[in-house]
Every structure is written in structure tokens, then in C-alpha cells.
KOLMARKE-317018 format. One record per residue: x negated, z negated, y of N, C-alpha, C in turn; residue in three letters. Coordinates in steps of 0.1 Angstrom, whole numbers, plus 2048, in hexadecimal, padded with zeros to 3 digits. Example, Ala and Ser with C-alpha at 12.3 -4.5 7.8 and 13.67 -1.06 7.14 Angstrom:
<pts>
77C7B27C77857B27D377C7B27DFALA7807B97EA7777B97F577F7B1800SER
</pts>
This chain:
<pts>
7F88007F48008008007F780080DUNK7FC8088177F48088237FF808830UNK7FA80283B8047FF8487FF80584FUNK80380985C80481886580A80E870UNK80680C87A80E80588680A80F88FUNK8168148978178208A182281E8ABUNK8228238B28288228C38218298CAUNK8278288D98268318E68148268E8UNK80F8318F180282F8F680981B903UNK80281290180080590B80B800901UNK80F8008F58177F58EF8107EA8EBUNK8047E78E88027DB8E37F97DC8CFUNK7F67E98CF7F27EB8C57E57E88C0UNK7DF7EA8CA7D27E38C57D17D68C3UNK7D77CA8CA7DA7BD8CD7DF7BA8BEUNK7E87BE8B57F17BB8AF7EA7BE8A2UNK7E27CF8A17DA7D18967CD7C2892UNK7C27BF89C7BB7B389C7C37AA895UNK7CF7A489C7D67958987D879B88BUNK7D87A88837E17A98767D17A586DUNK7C87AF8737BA7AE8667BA7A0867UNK7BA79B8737B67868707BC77F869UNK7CE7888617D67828597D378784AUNK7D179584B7D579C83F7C979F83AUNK7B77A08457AD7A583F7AD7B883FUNK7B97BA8477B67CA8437B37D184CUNK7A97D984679E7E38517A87E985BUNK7A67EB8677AD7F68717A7800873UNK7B28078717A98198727B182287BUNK7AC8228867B082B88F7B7837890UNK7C383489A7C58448947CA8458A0UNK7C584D8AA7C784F8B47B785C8B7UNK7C08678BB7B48718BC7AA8768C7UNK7AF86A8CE79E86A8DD79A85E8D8UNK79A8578D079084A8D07848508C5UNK78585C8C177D8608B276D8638BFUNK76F8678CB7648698D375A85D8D8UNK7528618D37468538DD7438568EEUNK7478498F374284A8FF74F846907UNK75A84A90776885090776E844903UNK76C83590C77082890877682290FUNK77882591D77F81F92778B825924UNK78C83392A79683C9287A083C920UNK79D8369117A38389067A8829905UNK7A582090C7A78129077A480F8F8UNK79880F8F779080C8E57897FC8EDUNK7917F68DD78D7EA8DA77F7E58DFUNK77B7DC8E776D7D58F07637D38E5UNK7597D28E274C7D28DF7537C58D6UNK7557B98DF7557AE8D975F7AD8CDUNK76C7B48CF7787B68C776F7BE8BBUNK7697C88B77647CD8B37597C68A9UNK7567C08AF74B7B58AA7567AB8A1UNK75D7AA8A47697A08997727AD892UNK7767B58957817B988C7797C8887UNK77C7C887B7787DD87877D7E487FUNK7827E88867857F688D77D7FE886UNK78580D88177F81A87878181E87FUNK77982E87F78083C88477D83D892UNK7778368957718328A97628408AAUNK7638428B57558468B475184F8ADUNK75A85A8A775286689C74C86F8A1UNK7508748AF7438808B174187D8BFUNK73B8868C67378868D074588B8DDUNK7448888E875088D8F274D89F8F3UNK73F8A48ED73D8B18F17408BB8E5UNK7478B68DA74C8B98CF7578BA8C9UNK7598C58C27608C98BD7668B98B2UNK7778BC8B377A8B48A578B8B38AAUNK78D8B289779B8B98957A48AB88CUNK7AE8AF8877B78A987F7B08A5870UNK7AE8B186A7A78AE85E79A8A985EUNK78F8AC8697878A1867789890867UNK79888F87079B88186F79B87C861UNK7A388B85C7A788184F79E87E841UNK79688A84678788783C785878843UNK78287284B77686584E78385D84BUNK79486084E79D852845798854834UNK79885D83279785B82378B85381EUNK78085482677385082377683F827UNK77E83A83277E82E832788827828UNK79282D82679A82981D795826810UNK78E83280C78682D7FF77C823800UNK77982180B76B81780E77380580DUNK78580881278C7F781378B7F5805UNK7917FE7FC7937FA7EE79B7F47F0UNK7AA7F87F67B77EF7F87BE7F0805UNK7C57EA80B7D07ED8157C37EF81CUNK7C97F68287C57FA8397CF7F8840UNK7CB7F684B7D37F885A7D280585EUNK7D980E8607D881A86B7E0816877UNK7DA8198827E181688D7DD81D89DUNK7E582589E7E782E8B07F28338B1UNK7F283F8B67FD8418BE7FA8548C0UNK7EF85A8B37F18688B37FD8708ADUNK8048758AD80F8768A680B88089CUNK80188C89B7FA89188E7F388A885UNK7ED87E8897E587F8807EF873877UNK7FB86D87B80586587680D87186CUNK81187D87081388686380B887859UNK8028898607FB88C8537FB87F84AUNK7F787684C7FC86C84480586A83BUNK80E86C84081F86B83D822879835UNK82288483882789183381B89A82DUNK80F89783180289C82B7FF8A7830UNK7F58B382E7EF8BE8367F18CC82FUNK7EE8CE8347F08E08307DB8E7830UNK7D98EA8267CA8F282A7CE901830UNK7D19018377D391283E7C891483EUNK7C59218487B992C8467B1927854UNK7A192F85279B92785A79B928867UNK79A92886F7A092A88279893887FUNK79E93E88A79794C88D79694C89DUNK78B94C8A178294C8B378D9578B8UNK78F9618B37939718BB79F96A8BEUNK7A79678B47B79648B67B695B8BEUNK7B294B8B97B49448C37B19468CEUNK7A594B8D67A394D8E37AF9578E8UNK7B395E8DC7C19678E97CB95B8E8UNK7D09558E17DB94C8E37DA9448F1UNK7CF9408ED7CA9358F87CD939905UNK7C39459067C694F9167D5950919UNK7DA95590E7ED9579137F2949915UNK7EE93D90F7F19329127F1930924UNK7DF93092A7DC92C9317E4938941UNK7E79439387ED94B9427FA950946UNK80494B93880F95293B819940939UNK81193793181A92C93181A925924UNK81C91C92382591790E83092090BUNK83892091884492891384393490CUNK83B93B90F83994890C8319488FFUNK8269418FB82593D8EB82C9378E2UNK83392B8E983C9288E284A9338DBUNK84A93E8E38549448E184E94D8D3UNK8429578D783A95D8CB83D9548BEUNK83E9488C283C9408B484D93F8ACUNK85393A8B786193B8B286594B8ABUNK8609518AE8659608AC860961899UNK85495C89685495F88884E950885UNK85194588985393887F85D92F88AUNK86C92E88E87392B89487091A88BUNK87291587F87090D87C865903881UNK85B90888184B9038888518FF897UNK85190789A8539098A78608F78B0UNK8658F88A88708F28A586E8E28A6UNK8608E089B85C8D389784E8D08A3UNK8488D98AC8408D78B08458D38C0UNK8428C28C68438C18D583F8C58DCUNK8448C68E58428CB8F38348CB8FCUNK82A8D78FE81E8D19018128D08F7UNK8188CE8EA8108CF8DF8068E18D9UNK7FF8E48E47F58EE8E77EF8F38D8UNK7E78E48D47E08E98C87EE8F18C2UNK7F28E98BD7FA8E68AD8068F68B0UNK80B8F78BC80D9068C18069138BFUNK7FE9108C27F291C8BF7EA91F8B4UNK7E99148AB7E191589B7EC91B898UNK7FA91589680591988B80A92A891UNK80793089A80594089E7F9943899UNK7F29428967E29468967E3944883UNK7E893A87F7EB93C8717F394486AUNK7FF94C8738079508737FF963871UNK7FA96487C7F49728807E5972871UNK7E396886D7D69688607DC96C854UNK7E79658537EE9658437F996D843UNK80097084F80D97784D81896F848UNK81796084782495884482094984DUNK83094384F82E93B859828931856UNK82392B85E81B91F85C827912856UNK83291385983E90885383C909843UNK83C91A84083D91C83183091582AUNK82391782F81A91482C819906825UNK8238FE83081E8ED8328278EA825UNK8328F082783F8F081C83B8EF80CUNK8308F780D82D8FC7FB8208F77F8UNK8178F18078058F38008038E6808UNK8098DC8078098D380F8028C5805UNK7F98BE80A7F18B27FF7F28A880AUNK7F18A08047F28948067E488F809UNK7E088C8137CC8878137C987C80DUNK7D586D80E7D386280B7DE85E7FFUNK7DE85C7F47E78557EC7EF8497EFUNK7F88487ED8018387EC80B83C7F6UNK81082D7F881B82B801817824810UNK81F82A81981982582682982082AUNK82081583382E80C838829810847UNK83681185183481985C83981186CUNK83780687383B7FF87683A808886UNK84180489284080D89D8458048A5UNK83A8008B183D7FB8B78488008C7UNK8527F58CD8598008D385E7F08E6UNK8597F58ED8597ED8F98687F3904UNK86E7EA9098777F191786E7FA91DUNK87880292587080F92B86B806937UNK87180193E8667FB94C85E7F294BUNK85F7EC93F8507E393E84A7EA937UNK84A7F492F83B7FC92983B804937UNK84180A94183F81094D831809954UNK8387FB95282E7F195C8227F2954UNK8217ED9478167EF93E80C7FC941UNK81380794180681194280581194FUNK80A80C95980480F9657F680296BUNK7F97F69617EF7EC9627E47EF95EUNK7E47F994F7DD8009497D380B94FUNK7DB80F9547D181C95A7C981396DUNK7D380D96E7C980697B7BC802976UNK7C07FE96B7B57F49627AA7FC95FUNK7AD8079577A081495979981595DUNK7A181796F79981D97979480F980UNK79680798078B7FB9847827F8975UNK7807FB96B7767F8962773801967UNK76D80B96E76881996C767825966UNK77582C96077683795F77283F964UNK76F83D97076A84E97475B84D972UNK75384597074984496F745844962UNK74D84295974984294974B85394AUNK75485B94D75586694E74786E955UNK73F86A95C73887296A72C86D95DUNK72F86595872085F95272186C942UNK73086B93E72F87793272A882932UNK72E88794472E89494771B89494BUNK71788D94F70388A94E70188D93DUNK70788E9346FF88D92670189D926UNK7128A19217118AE9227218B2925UNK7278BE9257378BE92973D8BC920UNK7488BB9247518B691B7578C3914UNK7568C19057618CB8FE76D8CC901UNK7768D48FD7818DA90178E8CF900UNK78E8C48F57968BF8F679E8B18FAUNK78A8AD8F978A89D90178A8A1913UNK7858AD9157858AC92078F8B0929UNK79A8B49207AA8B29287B18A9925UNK7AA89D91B7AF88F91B7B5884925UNK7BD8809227CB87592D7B986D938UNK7B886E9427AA86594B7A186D94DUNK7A287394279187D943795888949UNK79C8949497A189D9507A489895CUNK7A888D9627AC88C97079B87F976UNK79687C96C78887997477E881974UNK77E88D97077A89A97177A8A097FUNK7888A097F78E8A598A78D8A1997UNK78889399778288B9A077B8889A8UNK76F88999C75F88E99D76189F9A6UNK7688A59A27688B39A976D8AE9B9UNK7718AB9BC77B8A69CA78C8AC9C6UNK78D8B09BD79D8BA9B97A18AC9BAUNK7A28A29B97AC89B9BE7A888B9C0UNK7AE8859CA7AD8789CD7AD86B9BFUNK7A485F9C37AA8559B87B98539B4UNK7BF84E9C27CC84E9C27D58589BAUNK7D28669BB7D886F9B87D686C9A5UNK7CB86B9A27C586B9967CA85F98BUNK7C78579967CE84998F7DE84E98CUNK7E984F9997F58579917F785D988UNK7F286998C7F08789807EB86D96EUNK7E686A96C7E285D95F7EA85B963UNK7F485396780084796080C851963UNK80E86096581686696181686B954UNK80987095480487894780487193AUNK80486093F803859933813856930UNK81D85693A82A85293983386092DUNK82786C92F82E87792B82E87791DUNK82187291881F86F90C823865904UNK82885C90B82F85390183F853901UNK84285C90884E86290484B86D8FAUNK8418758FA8428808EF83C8748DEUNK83486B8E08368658D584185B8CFUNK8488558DB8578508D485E85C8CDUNK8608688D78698758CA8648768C2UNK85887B8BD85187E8B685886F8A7UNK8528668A78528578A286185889AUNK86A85A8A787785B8A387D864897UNK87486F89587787888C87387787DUNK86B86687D86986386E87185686CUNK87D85B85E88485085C880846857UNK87384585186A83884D865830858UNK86682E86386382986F86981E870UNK86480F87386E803873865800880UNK8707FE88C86F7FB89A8707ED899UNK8657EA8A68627D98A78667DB8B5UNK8707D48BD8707D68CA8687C78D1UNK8607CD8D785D7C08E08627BC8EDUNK8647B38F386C7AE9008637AD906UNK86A7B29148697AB92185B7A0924UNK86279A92185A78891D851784916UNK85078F90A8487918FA83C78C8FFUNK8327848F58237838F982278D8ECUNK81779B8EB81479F8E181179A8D4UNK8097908D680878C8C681677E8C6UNK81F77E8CB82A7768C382F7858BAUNK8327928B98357978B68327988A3UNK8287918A382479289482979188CUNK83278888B83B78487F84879187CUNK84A79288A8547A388284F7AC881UNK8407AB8858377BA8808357B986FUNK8347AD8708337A985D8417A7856UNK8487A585B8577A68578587B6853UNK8587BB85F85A7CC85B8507D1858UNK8427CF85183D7D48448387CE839UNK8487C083A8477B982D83E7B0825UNK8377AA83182B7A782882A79A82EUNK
</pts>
């Protein structure tokens, strides 16, 4: 048996994963797909040196901010920790892919192709989502269908798979679909009022930019640039943008706690669309770790 605790980005998940290893002993393994970058630790709010030094946190830190990295490599390094617990784990963030894959398992499609992708991309960056998203609806309406709003990669591979194989990338998942990790996962999700997680990410992101985000950023961009995907990441795209003069603190600091409000709406829908999801709501009032006893209630243990 393995537990999965997930929610919108500022719920209280890291806080709650700690108090669980101190009860249960079980490794936490990351699952959130900007923390896999080194360096990339303000921005992402990853667990302090000291936290770290007391609890396992997995999956932190796998490549560099100027590198490439995808889904499936996550799930190679889960599998490698998983077999390393020899027994329950914690998974715990707020990516909503790499929580399918989990849950519903992966498809090996065919290998990216540079030519295609770079045209998708370009019509992306020039004509809109709408307009690929449409290509896509036209010969996998299904895909199309299951994929949120914004969701660029996962848009563009499932056309590019499409144009490789000549069948949709839905069919694919449908028939050639494995499982990375064996067992059963218990799926807990954590769920706050809209105006106190409102307040929450907006404390959050103040909080950033007085630890020095833009400076953990100015200091990344001294080693070397940023790849393509950390570097349009929720802080790092708009401390980028900073560093250039394109836009004020002020403006930056907003732009982050919009961008982060956008996301944790696309990960509540998202959340909502697996019926093995047992919702913990926290109050108002809540101190995070009183929450514990119905995080363990609702994964039984």
C-alpha cells in the first residue's frame, strides 16, 4: 500500500507530509515537477536544509535548471525510490501528470520528433492554444477533451504522436498502457476555502520575494540559462522578466499570485476528476498539523 497526499499549490502539504513520516516512518517522495531542479528552491517552496536533514524528501534536486526533464524520467527515479523503501511511501504535490501516471499508468509512445515538435510549438507561439488545440480535437476529440486548459506540453506531444503513428494518442493510452508502480495507492487531497488559500498564496509569494527570488534566479542565470521549461516556471518567468526591466517588483509579485491562483484551480479540476480522491477540508481556524488525524482517518491508517 502506498499514500499520495495532493492538493492546490499553498495547502499545507509539505507541513502535513513531515508530521506523517514522524508517525508512519514513510519516505516522501516528491511529486511536484519544478522541485526535480537544483538550485530552483525559493521559487518552488522545497523543504529547508534543516527539514531535510530530519525527514527523506525524494525526488528533489534531479537535474540541473538548464536541462531537459520529462514525466517518465520522474517515474524511473519513483520506481528506483520505491524499491529502495521496501514498503509504503509517501508521494506528495500538486503535479497533476505525474499523479496519473500513478493512478492510471503510462503509455510508451514513440520518440519526440525535433521537426514536428518545433512546428507545433511555433503555431502554438503564433496563432494561440486554440488553434492547436483545435488540430488535436479534429483527429483525437477524446485527448483533447481530457487535456486542461494551458496544458502546452501534453497538447502538443498527443498531436505529434498523432502525426508519428497515424492513431490517437487516447487509443494508444487505452491499449499499451502499464502501470510503472504495482499496488494500491490511497489518494488523500487536501482542500482549503477559496479566501484563505487566496490569503495563503499571496503570503507565500511575498515570502519568495523577501527570501530572494530574484536573486536565486540572477544567481541561476550566472551558471547558465535556463531550459525551456523551468524557465517559464510560476517566479522564475516573471524574475526573469525583472532582471530585464519588462516589469516592475510590484507588477511581478502580482503576475506570481495570479499565476499561482490559476493553477490551483486547474489542479482542484483536474483532482476532481479521480473518484478515488478522499477530500480533507481544512478551516479557517485550522493549525495545519491538527489536521492529521483526518489525513489518517482518510487513508485508514
Amino acid at each position: 500500500m502506498h499514500y499520495v497526499l495532493v492538493g492546490g499549490t499553498a495547502t499545507g502539504k509539505k507541513v502535513l507530509s513531515a508530521e506523517l513520516h514522524r508517525r508512519h516512518g514513510w519516505p516522501v517522495l516528491s511529486m511536484d515537477s519544478m522541485k526535480v531542479y537544483r538550485g530552483m528552491d525559493i521559487g518552488t517552496d522545497k523543504p529547508t536544509p534543516e527539514l531535510r536533514d530530519e525527514i527523506p524528501f525524494e525526488l528533489l534536486d534531479l537535474v540541473g535548471h538548464d536541462e531537459g526533464f520529462n514525466a517518465g524520467l520522474w517515474v524511473e527515479h519513483a520506481k528506483q525510490s520505491v524499491k529502495k523503501a521496501e514498503g509504503s511511501v509517501l508521494f506528495a504535490g500538486g503535479t497533476p501528470l505525474y499523479l496519473r501516471l500513478l493512478v492510471d499508468g503510462m503509455v510508451q509512445g514513440p520518440r519526440k520528433d525535433d521537426v514536428i515538435r518545433g512546428e507545433l510549438e511555433a503555431l502554438w507561439d503564433e496563432e494561440g492554444e486554440a488553434s492547436v488545440r483545435g488540430q488535436l480535437a479534429a483527429v483525437d476529440p477524446e485527448m483533447e477533451q481530457r487535456l486542461l486548459p494551458g496544458d502546452r506540453k501534453r497538447v502538443i506531444r498527443s498531436l505529434e504522436v498523432y502525426r508519428l503513428t497515424g492513431r490517437p494518442f487516447s487509443r494508444l493510452q487505452d491499449s499499451e498502457t502499464v502501470q510503472p508502480i504495482p499496488g494500491e495507492f490511497r489518494i488523500v487531497a487536501l482542500r482549503r476555502e477559496q479566501k484563505t488559500h487566496d490569503r495563503r498564496i499571496e503570503e507565500r509569494v511575498e515570502r519568495m520575494f523577501k527570501e530572494g527570488l530574484v536573486g536565486e534566479v540572477e544567481t541561476l542565470q550566472g551558471i547558465a540559462p535556463f531550459a525551456s521549461e523551468p524557465g517559464r516556471a510560476i517566479g522564475y518567468l516573471e524574475g526573469r522578466s525583472l532582471l530585464t526591466g519588462e516589469m516592475s517588483e510590484a507588477e511581478a509579485v502580482q503576475r506570481v499570485a495570479q499565476r499561482t491562483r490559476r493553477l490551483v484551480r486547474k489542479q482542484h479540476t483536474f483532482l476532481r476528476s479521480f473518484k478515488a480522491v478522499q477530500w480533507v477540508d481544512i478551516g479557517p481556524d485550522d493549525a495545519t498539523e491538527s489536521m492529521i488525524p483526518q489525513v489518517e482517518g482518510a487513508f485508514a491508517v
